[in-house]
KEFI-53721 format. One record per residue (C-alpha): residue number from 1; residue in three letters; x, y, z. Coordinates in steps of 0.001 Angstrom, whole numbers, plus 524288, in hexadecimal, padded with zeros to 5 digits. Layout:
residues N
ATOM    i   aa      x      y      z
ATOM  NUM  ALA      X      Y      Z
...
END
This chain:
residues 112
ATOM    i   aa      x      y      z
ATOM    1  UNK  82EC3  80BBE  82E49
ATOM    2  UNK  82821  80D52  82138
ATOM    3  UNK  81A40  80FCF  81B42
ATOM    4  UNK  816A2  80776  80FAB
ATOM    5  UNK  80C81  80E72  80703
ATOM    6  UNK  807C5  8054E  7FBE4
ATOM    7  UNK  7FD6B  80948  7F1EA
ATOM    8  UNK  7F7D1  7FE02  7EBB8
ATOM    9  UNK  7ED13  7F9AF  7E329
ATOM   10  UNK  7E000  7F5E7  7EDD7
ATOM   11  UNK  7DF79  7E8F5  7E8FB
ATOM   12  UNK  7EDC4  7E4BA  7EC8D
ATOM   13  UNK  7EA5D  7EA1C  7FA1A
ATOM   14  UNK  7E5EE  7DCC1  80032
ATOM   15  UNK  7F2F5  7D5DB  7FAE5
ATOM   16  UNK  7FBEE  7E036  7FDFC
ATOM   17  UNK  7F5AC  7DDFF  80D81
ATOM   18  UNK  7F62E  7CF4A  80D3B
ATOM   19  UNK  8048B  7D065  80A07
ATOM   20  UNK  806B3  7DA56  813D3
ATOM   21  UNK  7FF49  7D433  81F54
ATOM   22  UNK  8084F  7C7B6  819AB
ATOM   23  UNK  81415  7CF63  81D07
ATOM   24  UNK  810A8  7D2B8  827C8
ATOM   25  UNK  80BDE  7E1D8  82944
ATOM   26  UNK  8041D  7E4BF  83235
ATOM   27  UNK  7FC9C  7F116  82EFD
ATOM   28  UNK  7FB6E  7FAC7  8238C
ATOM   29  UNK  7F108  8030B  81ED8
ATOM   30  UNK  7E981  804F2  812F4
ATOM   31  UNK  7E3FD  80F21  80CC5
ATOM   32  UNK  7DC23  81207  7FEF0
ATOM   33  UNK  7E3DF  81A46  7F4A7
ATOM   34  UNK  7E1F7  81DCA  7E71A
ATOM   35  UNK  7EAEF  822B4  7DE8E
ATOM   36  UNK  7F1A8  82138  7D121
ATOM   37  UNK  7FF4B  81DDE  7C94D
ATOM   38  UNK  80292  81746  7BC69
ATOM   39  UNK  7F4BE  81223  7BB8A
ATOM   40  UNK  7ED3E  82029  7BC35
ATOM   41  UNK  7E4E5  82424  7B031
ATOM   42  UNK  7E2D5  8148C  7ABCA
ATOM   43  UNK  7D4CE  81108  7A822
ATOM   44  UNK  7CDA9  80894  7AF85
ATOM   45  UNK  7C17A  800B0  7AC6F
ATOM   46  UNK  7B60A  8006E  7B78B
ATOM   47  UNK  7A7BB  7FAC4  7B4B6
ATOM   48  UNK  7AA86  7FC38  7A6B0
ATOM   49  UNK  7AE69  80AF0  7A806
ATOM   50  UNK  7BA92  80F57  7A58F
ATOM   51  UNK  7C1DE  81AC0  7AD9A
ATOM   52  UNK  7D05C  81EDD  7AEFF
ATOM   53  UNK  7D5B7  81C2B  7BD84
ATOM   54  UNK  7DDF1  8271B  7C3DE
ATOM   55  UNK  7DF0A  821D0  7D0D1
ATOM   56  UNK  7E026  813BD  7D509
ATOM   57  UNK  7DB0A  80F7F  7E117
ATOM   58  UNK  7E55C  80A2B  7EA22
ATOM   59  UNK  7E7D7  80628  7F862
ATOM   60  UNK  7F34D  80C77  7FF92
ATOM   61  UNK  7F9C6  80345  809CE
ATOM   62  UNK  8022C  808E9  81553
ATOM   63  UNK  80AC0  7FF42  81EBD
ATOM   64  UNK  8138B  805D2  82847
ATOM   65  UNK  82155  7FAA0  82852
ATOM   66  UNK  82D12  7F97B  8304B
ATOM   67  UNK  83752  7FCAC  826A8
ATOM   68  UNK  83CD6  7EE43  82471
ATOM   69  UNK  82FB6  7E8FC  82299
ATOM   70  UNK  82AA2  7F402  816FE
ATOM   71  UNK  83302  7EDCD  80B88
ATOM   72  UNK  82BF7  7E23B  80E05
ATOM   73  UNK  81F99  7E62C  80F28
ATOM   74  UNK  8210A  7EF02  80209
ATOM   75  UNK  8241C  7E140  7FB87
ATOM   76  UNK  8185E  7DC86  800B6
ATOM   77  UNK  80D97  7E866  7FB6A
ATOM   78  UNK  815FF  7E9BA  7EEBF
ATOM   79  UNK  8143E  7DA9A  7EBE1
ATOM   80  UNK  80696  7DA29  7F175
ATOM   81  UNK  8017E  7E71A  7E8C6
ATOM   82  UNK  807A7  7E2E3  7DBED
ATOM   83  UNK  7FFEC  7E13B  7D106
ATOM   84  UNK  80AF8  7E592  7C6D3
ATOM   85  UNK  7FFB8  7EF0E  7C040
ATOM   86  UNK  80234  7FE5D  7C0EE
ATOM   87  UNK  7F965  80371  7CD7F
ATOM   88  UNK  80082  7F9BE  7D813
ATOM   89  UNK  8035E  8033A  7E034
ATOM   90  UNK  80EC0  80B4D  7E812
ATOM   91  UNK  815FE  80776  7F49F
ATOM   92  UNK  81E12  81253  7FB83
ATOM   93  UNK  825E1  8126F  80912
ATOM   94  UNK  826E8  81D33  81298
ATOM   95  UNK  82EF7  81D57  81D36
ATOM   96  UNK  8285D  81E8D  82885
ATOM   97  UNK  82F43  8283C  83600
ATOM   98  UNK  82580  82331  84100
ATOM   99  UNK  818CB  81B18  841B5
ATOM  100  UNK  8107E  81C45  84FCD
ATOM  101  UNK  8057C  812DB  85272
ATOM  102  UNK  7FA28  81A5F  857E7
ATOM  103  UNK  7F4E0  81280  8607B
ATOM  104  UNK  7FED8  80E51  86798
ATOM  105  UNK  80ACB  818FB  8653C
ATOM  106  UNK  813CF  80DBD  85E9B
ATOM  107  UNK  81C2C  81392  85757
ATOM  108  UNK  82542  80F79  84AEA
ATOM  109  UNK  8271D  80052  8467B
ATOM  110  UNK  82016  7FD71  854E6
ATOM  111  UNK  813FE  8048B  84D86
ATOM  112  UNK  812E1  7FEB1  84001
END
């Protein structure tokens, strides 16, 4: 099994889901992050005052895959979250040992 982590901008969040409930996933979580790369330090314009952004809002998106299905669904969030500006985000994979449904005591692909 693997863990997708994406960090993507907020406002790519509703496409990246759409294509993901299209595919087929059935759960994932998300979670508000903030954080910087190439884009820290630019200057940014707001109500007519200007101000130099360190850290850029972002959503952080977290989908739990049977191993054959998480190239796929990478596909899906990196063509979703592209914009093709600096700031579109990361996606990393983890391998994950064991997952265990609480409620129920499910445990690996049975759980996801």
């Amino acid at each position: 099994m693997k863990l997708i982590t994406a960090i993507i901008r907020t406002e790519q969040l509703a496409a990246v889901e759409t294509g993901l409930e299209g595919f087929g996933v059935k759960g994932l979580t998300v979670s508000e992050a903030s954080g910087y790369g190439r884009q820290r330090g630019r200057r940014q314009t707001y109500r007519g005052a200007s101000h130099t952004v360190n850290r850029i809002p972002k959503v952080r998106v977290e989908i739990l895959a049977e191993d054959l299905e998480a190239i796929r669904i990478i596909e899906v969030i990196l063509d979703c979250a592209h914009t093709g500006e600096p700031g579109d985000g990361k996606v990393w994979v983890t391998t994950v040992d064991q997952v265990i449904r609480v409620s129920d005591r499910a445990e690996g692909e049975a759980a996801i």
